[in-house]
Rosetta silent file (secondary structure, phi, psi, omega in degrees, C-alpha in Angstrom):
SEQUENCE: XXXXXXXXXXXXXXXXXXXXXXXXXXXXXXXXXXXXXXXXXXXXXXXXXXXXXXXXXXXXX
SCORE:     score description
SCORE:     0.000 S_00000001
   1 L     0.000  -38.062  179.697    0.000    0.000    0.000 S_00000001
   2 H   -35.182  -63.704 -156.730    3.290    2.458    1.019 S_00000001
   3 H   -66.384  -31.877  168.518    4.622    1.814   -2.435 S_00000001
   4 H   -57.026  -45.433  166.788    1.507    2.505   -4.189 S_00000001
   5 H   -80.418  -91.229 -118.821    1.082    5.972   -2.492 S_00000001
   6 H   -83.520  -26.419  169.711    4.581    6.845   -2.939 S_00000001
   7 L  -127.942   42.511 -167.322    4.498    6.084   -6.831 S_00000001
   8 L   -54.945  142.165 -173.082    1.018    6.681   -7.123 S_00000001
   9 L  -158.319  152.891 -169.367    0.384    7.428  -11.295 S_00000001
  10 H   -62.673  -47.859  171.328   -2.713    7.590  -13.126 S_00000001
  11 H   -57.697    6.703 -149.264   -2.076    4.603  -15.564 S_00000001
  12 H  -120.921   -5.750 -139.643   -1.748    2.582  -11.947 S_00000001
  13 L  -114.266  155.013  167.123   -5.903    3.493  -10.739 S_00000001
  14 L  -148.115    1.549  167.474   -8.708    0.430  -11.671 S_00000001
  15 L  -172.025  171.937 -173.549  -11.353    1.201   -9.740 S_00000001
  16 H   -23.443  -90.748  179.933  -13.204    3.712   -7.627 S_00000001
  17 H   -26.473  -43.727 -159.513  -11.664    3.464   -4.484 S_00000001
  18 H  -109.498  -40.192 -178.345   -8.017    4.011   -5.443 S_00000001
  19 H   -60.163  -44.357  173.456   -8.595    6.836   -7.770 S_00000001
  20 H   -46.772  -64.001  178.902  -10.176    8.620   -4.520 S_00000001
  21 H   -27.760  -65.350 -172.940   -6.612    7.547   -2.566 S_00000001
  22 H   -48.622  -34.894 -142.592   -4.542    8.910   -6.152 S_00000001
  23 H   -91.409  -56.849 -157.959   -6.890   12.168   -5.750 S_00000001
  24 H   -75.486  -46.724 -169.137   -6.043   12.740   -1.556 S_00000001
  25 H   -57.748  -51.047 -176.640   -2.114   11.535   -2.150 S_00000001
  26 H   -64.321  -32.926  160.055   -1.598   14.031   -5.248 S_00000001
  27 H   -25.803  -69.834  144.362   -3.259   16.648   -3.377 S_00000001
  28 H   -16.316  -71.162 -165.231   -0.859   16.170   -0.524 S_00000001
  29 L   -72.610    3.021  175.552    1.994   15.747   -2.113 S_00000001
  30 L   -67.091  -61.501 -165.345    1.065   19.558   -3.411 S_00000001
  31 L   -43.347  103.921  171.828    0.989   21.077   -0.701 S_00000001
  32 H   -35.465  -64.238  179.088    4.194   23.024    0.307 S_00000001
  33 H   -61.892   11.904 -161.697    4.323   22.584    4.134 S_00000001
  34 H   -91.917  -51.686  163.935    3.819   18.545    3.206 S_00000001
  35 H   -38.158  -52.867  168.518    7.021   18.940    1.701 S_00000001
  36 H   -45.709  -59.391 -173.271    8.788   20.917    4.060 S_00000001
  37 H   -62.279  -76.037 -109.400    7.836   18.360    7.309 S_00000001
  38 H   -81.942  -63.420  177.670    8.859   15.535    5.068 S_00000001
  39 H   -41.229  -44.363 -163.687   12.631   17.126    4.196 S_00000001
  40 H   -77.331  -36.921 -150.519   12.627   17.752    7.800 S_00000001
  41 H   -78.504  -38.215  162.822   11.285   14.600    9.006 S_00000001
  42 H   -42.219  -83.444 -152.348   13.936   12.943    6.158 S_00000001
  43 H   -70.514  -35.239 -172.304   17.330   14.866    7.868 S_00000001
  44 H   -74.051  -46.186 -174.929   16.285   13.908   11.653 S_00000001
  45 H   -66.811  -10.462  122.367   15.946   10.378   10.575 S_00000001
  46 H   -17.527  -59.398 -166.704   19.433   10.900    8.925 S_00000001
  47 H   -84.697  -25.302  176.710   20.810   12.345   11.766 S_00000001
  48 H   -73.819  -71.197  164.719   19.447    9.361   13.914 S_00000001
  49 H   -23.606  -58.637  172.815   21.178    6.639   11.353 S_00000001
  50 H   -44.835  -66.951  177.878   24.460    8.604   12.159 S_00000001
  51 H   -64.206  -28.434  175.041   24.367    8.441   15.959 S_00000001
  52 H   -55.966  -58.791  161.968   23.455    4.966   15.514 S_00000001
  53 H   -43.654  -54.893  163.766   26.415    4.194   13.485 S_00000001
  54 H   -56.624  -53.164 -175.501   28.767    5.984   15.535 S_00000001
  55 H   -60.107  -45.448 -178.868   27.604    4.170   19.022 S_00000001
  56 H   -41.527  -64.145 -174.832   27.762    1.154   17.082 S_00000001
  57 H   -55.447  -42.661  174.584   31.383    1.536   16.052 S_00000001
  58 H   -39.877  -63.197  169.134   32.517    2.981   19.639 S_00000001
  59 H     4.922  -68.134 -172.006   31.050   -0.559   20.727 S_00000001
  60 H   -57.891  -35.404 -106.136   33.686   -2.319   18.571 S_00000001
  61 L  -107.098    0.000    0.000   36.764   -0.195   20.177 S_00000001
């Protein structure tokens, strides 16, 4: 379902139900501040990955 919303495309809808879905996601994905959180939300989870990596390696030492 993730994958569907994230590379939601017109040639992809086959009934009712998912063309409503295609309609709310492109809508969304319009939206400036949607963008904005998501870039944000993208670099903390980044930034998380990092410190993970780093305690991990102290670990080894």
């Amino acid at each position: 379902m993730l994958k569907n919303i994230e590379h939601s495309r017109q040639e992809n809808i086959f009934n009712p139900d998912i063309a409503s879905i295609h309609e709310m996601v492109a809508d969304i994905k319009k939206r400036k501040e949607v963008g904005i959180y998501y870039m944000k939300s993208w670099e903390r989870e980044k930034l998380f990955r990092e410190m993970g990596k780093e305690e991990n390696s102290m670990m080894l030492l």
